[in-house]
C-alpha positions in Angstrom: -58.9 -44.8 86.6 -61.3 -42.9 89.3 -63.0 -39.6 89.0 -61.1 -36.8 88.2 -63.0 -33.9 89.9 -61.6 -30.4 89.2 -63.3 -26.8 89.3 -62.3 -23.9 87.2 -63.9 -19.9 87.9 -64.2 -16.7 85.6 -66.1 -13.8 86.6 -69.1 -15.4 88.3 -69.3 -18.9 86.5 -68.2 -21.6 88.2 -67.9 -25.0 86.4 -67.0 -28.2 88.3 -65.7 -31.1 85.6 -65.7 -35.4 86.3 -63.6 -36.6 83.8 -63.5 -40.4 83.5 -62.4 -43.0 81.1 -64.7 -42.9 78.1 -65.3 -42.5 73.8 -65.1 -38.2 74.4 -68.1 -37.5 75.0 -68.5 -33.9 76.7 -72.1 -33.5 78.7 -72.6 -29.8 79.7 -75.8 -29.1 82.4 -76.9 -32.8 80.7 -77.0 -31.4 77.2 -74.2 -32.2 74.5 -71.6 -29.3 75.0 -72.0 -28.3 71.1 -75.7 -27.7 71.8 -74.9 -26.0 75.3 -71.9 -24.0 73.8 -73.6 -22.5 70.3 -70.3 -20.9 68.5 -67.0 -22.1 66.9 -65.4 -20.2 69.4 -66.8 -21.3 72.1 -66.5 -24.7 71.3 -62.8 -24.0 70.4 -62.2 -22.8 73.8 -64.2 -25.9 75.8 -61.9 -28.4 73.7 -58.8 -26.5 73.7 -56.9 -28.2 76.4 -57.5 -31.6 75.3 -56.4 -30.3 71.6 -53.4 -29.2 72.7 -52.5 -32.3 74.8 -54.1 -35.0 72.6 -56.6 -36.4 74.4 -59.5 -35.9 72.4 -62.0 -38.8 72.4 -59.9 -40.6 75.5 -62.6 -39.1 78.2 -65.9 -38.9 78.9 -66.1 -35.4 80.6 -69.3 -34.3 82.5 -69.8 -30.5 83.4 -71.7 -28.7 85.7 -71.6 -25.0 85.3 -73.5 -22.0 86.5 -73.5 -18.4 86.8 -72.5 -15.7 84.3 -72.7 -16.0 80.7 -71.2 -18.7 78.0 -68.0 -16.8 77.4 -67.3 -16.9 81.1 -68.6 -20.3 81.4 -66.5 -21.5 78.4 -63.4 -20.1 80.0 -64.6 -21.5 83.2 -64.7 -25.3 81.8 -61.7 -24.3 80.5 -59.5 -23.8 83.3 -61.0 -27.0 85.0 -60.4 -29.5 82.1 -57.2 -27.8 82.0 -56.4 -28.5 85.4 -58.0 -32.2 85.4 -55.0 -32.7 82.1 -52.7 -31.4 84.8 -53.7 -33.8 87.6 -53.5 -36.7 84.7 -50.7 -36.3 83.4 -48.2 -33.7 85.1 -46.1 -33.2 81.5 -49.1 -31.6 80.6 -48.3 -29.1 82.5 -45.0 -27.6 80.8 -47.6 -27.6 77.3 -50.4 -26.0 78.8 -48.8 -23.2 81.2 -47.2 -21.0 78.4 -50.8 -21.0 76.7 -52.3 -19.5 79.6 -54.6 -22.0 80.4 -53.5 -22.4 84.0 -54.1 -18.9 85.0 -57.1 -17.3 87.0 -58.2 -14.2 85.3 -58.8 -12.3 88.1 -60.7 -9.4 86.7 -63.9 -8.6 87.5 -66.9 -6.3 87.6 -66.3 -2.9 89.3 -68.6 -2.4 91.6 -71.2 0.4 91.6 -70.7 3.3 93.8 -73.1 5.7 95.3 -73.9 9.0 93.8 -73.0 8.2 90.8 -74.9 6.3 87.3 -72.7 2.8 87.2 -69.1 1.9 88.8 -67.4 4.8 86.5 -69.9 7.2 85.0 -71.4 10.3 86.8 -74.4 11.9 86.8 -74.7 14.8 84.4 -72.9 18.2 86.3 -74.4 21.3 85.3 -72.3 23.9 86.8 -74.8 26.7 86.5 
């Protein structure tokens, strides 16, 4: 089996995943992905889509991820490994899709706008 090469966004993190033939062993920014990704639920999220389609400890799976924070770059990896279980195997597909693990979340930040504090609050009116 070649590469799989597959890229999954949220917010501003951006995670590109190689998954290859291997023991399971997940390699995030060169670090072990439990030492990369601290909490339970974190970790939870990372190995959710190879839970869910049992293929835990079939791939080696090396991640490159930047920008944002860990929850965003949790859900990032995420939606890639998700997308790399599609490309594998495409009955993976009919488990994964009513999780939600093949959606984009498109929401993001609201930008700020001038004259006022942050996207949504105002600067304090005094009307006399």
């Amino acid at each position: 089996m070649e590469v799989i090469h597959k890229i999954g966004r949220r917010k501003t993190a951006v995670a590109r995943v190689y998954l290859s033939n291997g023991k399971g062993k997940i390699t995030v920014n060169n670090k072990d992905f439990k030492s990369y990704f601290t909490t339970a639920t974190l970790q939870y999220k990372v190995n959710q889509p190879l839970a869910l389609t049992d293929n835990e400890g079939n791939f080696d799976i090396k991640v490159n991820v930047f920008g944002g924070g860990v929850t965003g770059q949790a859900e990032a990896v995420r939606l890639a490994l998700s997308r790399a279980m599609c490309e594998l195997n495409e009955e993976n597909r009919s488990v994964l899709k009513p999780e939600g693990l093949l959606t984009r979340d498109p929401r993001m930040v609201e930008r700020k706008k001038f004259g006022q504090k942050k996207a949504r609050k105002k600067f304090q009116f005094s009307k006399r």
